[in-house]
N, C-alpha and C positions, 0 to 999 in steps of 0.2 A: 364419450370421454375421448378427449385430445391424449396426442402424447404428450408424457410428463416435461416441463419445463426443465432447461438445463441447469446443475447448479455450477456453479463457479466460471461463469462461460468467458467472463473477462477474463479470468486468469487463463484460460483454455487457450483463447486468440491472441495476448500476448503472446505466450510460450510458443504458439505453432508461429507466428509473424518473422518471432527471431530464429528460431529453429537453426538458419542456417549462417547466424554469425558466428563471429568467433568471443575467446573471451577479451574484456577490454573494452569493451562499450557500456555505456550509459543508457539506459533508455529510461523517458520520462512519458509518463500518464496522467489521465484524468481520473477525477474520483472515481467514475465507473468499474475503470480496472485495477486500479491500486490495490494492493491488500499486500498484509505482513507476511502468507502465505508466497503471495508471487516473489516476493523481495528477498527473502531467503532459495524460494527456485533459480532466480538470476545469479542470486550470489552463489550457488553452489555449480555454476556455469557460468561463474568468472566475471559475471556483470553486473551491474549496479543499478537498482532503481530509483528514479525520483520521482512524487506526483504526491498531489492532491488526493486525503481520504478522507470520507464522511465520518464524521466523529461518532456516528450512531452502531458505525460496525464494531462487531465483538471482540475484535481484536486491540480497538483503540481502548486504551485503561480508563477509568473511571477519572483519575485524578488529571486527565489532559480534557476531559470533555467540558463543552461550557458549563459556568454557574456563576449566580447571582452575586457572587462576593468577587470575583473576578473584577481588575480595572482595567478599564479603558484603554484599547489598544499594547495591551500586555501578553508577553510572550511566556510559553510552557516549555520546556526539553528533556526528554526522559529517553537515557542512553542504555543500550545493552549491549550485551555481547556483539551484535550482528549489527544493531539496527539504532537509528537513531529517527524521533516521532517528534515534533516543534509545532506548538497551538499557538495559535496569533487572535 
């Protein structure tokens, strides 16, 4: 038996990368590291996330994920408190 795989490791290596900014930045990602989780850590350290997330993570609602009734090059936006999510 290996050691256990890590979980959340993208949100890990964001968080340690910025470590030493300050607040007032932007930082943008790829679906890898995205998640609702990091986006509220940046925001509670003054920064702001933008990127790409895989519609399959848990975080993303049901009602932003594809489906069949969906047309053609049509967009989704569902806003919260903190966070705003846009399906294309």
């Amino acid at each position: 038996m290996g050691p256990r795989p890590e979980r959340d490791q993208g949100r890990r290596v964001v968080l340690d990368l910025v470590q030493g900014l300050g607040k007032g930045y932007g930082i943008t990602t790829d679906n890898f590291f995205t998640s609702l989780p990091l986006a509220r850590d940046l925001l509670s350290q003054g920064k702001t996330l933008t990127g790409t997330i895989r519609w399959m993570r848990k975080e993303v609602p049901s009602c932003l994920r594809p489906n069949q009734t969906d047309a053609l090059h049509s967009s989704k936006f569902l806003f919260t408190e903190d966070a705003m999510l846009a399906s294309y």
